[in-house]
C-alpha positions in Angstrom: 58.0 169.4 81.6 61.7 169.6 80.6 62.6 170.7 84.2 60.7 167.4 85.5 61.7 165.3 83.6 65.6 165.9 84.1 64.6 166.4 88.1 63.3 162.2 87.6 66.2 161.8 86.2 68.6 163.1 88.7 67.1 161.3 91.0 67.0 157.8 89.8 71.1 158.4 89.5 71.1 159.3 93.7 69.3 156.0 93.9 72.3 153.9 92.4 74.3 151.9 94.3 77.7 154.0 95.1 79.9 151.6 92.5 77.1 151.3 90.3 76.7 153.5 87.2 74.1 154.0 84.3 77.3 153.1 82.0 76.6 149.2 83.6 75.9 147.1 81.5 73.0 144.1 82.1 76.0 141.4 82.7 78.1 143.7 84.7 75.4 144.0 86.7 74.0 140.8 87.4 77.5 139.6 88.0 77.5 142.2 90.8 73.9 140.8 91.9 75.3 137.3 92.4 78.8 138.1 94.0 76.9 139.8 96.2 74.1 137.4 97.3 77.0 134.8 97.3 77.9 135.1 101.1 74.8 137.1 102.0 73.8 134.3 104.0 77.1 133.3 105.4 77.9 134.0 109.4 81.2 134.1 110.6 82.7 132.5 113.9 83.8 135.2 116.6 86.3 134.1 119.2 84.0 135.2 121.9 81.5 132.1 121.2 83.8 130.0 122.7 82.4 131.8 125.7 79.2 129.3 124.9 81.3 126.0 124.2 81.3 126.3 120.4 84.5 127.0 118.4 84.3 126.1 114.5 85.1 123.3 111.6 85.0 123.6 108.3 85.4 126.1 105.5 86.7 129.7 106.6 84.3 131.3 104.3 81.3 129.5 105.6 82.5 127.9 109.0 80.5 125.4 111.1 79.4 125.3 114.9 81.3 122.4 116.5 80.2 122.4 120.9 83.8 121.5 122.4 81.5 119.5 125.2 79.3 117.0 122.5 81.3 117.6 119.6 77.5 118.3 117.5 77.4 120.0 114.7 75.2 123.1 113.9 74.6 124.8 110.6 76.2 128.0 109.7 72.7 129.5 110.1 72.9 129.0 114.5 75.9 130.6 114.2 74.8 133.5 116.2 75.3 134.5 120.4 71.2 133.4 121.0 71.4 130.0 119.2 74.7 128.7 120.7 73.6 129.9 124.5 70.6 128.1 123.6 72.7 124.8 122.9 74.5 125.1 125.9 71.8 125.3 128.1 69.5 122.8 126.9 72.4 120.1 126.0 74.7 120.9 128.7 72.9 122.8 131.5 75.5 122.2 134.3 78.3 124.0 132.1 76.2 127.1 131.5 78.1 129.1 134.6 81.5 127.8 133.3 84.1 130.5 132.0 85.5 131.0 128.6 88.8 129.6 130.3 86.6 126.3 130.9 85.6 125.8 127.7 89.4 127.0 125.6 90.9 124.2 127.8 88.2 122.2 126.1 89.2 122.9 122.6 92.7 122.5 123.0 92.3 118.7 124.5 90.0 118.1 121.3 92.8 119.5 119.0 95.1 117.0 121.2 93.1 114.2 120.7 92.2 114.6 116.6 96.2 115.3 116.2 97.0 111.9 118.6 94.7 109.9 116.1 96.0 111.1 113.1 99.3 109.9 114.4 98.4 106.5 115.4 96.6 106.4 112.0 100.6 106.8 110.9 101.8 104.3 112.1 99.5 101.3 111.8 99.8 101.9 108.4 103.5 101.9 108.8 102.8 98.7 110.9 100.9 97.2 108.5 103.0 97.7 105.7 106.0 96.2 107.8 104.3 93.1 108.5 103.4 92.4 104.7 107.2 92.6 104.0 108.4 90.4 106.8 105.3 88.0 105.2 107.0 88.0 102.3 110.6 87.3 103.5 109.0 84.0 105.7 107.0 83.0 102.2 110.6 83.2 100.4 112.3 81.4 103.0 109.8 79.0 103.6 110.0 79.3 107.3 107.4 78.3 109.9 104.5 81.2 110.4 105.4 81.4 114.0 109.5 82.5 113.4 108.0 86.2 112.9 106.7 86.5 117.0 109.0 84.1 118.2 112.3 85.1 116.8 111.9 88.2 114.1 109.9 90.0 116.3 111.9 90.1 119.7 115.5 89.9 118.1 114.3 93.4 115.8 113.2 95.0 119.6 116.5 94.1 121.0 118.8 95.8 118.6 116.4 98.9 117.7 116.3 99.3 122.0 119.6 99.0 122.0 120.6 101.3 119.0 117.7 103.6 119.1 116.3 103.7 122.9 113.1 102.4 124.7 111.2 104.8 122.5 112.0 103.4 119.0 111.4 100.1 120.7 107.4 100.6 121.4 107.1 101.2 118.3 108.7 98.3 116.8 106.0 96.2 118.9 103.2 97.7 117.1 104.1 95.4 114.0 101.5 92.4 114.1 103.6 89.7 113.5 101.2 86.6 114.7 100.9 83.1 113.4 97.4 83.7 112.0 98.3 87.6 110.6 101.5 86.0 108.7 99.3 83.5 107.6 96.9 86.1 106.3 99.2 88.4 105.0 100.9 85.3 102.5 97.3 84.3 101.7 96.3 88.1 100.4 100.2 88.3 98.7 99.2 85.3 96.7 95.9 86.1 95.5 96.8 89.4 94.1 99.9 87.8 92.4 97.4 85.5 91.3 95.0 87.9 89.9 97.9 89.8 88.5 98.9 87.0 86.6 95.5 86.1 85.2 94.9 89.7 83.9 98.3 89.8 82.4 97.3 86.6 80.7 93.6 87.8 79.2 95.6 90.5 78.0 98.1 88.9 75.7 95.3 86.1 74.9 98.0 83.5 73.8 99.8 80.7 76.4 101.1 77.6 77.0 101.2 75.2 79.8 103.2 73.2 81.3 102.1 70.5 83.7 103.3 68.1 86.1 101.9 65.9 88.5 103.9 64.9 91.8 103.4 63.5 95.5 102.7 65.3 98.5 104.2 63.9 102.0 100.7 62.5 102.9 100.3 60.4 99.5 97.9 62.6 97.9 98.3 63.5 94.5 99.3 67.1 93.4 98.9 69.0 89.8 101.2 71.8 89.1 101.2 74.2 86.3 103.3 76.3 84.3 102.5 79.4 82.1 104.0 81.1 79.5 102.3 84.1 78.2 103.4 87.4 75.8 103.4 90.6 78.5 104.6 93.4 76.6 107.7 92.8 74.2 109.1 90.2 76.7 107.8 86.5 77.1 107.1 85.7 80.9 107.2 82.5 82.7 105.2 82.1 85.9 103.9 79.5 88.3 100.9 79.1 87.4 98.5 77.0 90.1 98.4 73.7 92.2 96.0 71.8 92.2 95.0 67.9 94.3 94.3 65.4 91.9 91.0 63.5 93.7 90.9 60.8 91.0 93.7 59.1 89.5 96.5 60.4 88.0 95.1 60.0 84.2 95.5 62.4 80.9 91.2 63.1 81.6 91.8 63.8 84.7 94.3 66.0 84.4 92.6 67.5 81.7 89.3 68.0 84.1 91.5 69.9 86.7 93.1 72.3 85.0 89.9 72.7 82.6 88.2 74.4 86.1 91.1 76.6 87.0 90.9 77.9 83.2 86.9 78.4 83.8 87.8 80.2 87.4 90.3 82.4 85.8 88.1 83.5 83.0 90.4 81.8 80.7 89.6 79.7 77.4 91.6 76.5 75.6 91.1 77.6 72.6 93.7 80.7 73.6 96.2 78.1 74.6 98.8 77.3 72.1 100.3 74.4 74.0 101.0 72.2 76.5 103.6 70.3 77.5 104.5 67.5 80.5 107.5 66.4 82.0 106.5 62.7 82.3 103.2 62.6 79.4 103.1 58.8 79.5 103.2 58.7 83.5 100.5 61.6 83.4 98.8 60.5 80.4 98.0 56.5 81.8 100.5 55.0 79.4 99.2 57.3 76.0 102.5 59.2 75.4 100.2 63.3 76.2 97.3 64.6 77.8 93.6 62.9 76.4 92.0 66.6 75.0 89.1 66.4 73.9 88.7 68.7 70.4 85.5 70.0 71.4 86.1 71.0 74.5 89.2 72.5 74.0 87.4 74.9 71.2 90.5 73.7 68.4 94.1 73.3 69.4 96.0 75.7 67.5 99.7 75.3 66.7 102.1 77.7 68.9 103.2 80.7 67.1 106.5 81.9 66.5 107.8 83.6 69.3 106.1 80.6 71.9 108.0 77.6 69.4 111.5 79.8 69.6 111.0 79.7 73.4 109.2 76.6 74.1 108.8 75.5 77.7 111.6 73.0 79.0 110.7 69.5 79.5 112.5 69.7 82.9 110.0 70.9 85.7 112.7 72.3 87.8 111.0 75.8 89.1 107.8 73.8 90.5 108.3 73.7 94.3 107.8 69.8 95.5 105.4 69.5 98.1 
């Protein structure tokens, strides 16, 4: 029995794997079981299935059938010689006689072409970029929209051709530089400073207002707006919007317009500390300030400290006159 039993035994030791030892414990071993079930099922790409179109994408370690011809994609699973001759000769019958020459000259126009796209990714967003800033230097200006492609554009080719060569020059003329793009571009500038303003205003809670009214060159109108607001440890000053005045030029009015642009901006009276006009009687109808209504406004509270010691001027210089 003895003699058996250590015969069973000796046995069941033979069976082990060759790194595996009874001294293993249950983790040790289960660890092993899933390291090596981990790329059990993974095939690898072989140079010689280019032969069948196919060269690979992907992850190294668990690569993915890409045809040079179609560009499909296979699973790692029909990455074997039987599944990718398959492919080519139901997909792409004509090709099946080709060489393996055939089909490398194949993949290397493919690699061309990704590497060609990634560049003239590049640049647009160069491009792109460039025409936001030259946006911004018409805004500041206040040029016409159409000085960018009639003037900006061609004198910028002129002295990069001549400094830089023909080359440099192409790319120069990628820059979209239109009427209706500039016009675009100073239309999206504006509503993110706008929205960046508004945000930085929810955030310190507290402003004033100033507000003016003036007169546009066709007769009509025009409320502007000031705002003072807390951001951080400094106190900012902004322009805040403009506005047509439909109606007349009255405190209620007034009131009315500016009431909507709070309501649009997600902003409340009862958060502003003050307001302030540089001609109240002439924007009030003859009543010396604005015509608030208490209830509406949700209680005007006094301005604190900080807003009294820097009070906006009564002077509406920094408004731009339309």
């Amino acid at each position: 029995m003895d003699k058996f039993l250590k015969r069973k035994e000796l046995d069941s030791e033979q069976n082990l794997e060759p790194d595996e030892s009874p001294s293993m414990s249950g983790d040790q071993k289960e660890a092993k079981m899933v390291s090596s079930s981990k790329f059990s099922g993974t095939r690898q790409y072989s140079e010689s299935y280019i032969s069948f179109g196919f060269t690979f994408t992907g992850d190294a370690n668990k690569p993915t059938p890409l045809c040079v011809v179609c560009g499909e994609k296979l699973a790692n699973s029909a990455m074997v010689p039987s599944k990718l001759k398959r492919h080519l000769q139901t997909k792409h019958p004509s090709l099946q006689n080709k060489n393996a020459d055939y089909f490398v000259r194949l993949r290397e126009n493919t690699e061309k072409q990704a590497t060609f796209m990634r560049k003239t990714t590049k640049v647009n967003e160069r491009a792109l970029k460039a025409s936001y800033q030259v946006a911004e230097l018409i805004a500041k200006s206040k040029k016409s929209h159409t000085v960018a492609e009639t003037l900006i554009l061609p004198t910028c080719k002129a002295i990069v051709e001549e400094m830089l060569g023909p080359e440099a020059a192409k790319e120069i003329a990628k820059v979209p530089l239109s009427d209706n793009t500039i016009s675009r571009r100073i239309n999206d500038m504006s509503a993110d400073i706008e929205s960046v303003v508004l945000e930085k205003i929810r955030i310190s809670e507290k402003f004033a207002l100033q507000l003016d009214e003036s007169t546009d060159i066709s007769g009509h109108a025009q409320l502007l707006a000031n705002v003072r607001f807390v951001d951080g440890d400094a106190i900012r000053e902004n322009f805040f919007f403009c506005k047509a005045l439909p109606e007349k030029t009255t405190g209620e009015e007034i009131f009315r317009v500016t009431s909507e642009y709070l309501e649009q901006g997600g902003l409340k009276w009862e958060n502003c500390t003050r307001t302030y006009g540089s001609n109240s009687k002439t924007a009030a109808g003859g009543k010396g300030d604005l015509t608030l209504n208490e209830q509406d406004r949700g209680g005007q509270r006094e301005c604190n400290s900080s807003l009294i010691e820097h009070a906006l001027p009564w002077e509406y210089n920094r408004c731009h006159r339309m």
